[in-house]
C-alpha positions in Angstrom: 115.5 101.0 102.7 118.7 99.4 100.6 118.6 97.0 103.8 118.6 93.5 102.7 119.1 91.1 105.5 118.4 87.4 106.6 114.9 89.2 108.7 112.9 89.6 105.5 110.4 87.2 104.6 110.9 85.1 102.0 107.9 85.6 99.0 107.3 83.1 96.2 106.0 86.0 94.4 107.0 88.5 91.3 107.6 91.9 92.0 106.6 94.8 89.4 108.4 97.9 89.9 107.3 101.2 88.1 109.2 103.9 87.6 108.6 107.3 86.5 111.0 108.5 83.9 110.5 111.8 84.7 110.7 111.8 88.4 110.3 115.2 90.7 113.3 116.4 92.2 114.4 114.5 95.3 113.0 111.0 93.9 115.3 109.8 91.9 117.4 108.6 95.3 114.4 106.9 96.2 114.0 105.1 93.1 117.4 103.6 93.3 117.0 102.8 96.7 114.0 100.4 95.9 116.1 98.9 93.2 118.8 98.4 95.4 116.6 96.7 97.8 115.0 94.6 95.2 118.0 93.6 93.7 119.2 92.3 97.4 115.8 90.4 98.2 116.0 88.9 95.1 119.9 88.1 94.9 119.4 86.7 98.9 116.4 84.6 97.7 113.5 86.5 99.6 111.8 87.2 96.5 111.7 84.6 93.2 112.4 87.9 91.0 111.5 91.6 89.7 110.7 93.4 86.8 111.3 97.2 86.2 108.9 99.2 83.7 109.5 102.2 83.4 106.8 105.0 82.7 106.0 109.1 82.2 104.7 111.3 84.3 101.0 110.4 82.8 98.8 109.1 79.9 95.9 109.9 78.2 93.9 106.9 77.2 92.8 108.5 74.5 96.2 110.5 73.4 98.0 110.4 69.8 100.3 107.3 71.3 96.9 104.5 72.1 97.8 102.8 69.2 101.1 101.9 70.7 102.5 98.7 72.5 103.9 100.8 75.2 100.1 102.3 75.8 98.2 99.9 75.8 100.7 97.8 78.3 100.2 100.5 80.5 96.5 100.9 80.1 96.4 97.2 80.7 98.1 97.2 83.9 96.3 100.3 85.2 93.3 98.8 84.7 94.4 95.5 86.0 95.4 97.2 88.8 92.6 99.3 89.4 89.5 95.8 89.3 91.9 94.3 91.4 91.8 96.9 94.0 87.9 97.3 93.7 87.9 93.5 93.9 89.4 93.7 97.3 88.0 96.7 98.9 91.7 99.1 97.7 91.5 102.5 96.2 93.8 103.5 94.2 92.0 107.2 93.2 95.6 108.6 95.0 97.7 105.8 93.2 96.2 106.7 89.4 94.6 110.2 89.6 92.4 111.1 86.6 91.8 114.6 85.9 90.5 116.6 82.6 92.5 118.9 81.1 91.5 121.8 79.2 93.4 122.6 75.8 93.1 126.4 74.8 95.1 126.0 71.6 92.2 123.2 70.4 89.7 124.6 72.4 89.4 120.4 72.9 89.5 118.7 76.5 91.0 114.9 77.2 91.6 113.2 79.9 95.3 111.6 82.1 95.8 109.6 84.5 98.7 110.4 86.6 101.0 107.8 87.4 103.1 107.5 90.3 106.9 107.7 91.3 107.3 104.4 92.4 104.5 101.8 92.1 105.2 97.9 93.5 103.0 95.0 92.4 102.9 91.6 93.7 102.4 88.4 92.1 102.0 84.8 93.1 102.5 83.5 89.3 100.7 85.8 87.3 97.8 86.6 89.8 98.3 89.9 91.2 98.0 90.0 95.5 99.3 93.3 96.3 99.8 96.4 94.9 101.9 99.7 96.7 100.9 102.8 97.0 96.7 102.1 97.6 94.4 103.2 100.4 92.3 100.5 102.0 89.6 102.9 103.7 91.3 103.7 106.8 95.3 104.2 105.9 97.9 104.7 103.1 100.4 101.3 102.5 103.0 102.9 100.4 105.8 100.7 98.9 107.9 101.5 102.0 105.0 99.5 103.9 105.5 96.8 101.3 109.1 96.3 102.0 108.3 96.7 106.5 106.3 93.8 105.8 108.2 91.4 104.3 110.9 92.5 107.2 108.5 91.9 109.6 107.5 88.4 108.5 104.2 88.7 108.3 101.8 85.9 107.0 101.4 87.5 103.6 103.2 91.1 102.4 100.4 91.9 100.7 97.1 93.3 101.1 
């Protein structure tokens, strides 16, 4: 993936990059691969630029940190993320999981939404076009698709 080369596409787009700060074992050479690769696109002129934000494991929209920047920017962009995939016919129920959780010690429940590893979104200016990992009905497009398609020059690397 750290393959940079005069093939790729050239996108007058943004790239987002997520990161999990608390990646599982064997991810964390992935993650650096994807910078890698974004740094070259971008340094070779195939995209305009990135952005890294980096987040945990999960949040809890309803958790002892909503009152904080760093929540509600990631609230936002989950749920940015999430119209624009209903928008366009994209899940993302694998790309945000949301699950109930069960407290014994409060005998309370509350909910997370699991984020990924590595999450990619695309934008032309501020409108998003494309986000990796989602499932459009019939197959996964992780962000290795994402990166396949700009080497393959297609029309658009989005979805």
């Amino acid at each position: 993936m750290t393959r940079h080369n005069e093939s790729y596409h050239t996108v007058r787009e943004g790239v987002e990059l997520f990161l999990r700060s608390q990646f599982d074992f064997g991810t964390e050479s992935q993650q650096r691969a994807v910078i890698e690769t974004l740094t070259g696109l971008e340094r070779d002129g195939h995209i305009d630029r990135f952005d890294v934000t980096v987040w945990g494991k999960e949040i809890s929209p309803d958790g002892p940190l909503r009152d904080t920047e760093f929540h509600a920017t990631v609230l936002d962009r989950v749920e940015r993320f999430e119209e624009w995939a209903e928008r366009n016919g994209i899940s993302t129920e694998f790309t945000f999981t949301r699950r109930q959780l069960d407290s014994t010690i409060t005998d309370g429940s509350y909910s997370v939404i699991n984020l990924p590893v590595i999450c990619v979104a695309v934008y032309d200016d501020d409108t998003l076009t494309g986000l990796y990992p989602c499932h459009d009905g019939d197959e996964l497009h992780t962000v290795r698709d994402f990166f396949e398609r700009l080497d393959a020059d297609v029309e658009s690397p989005v979805l």
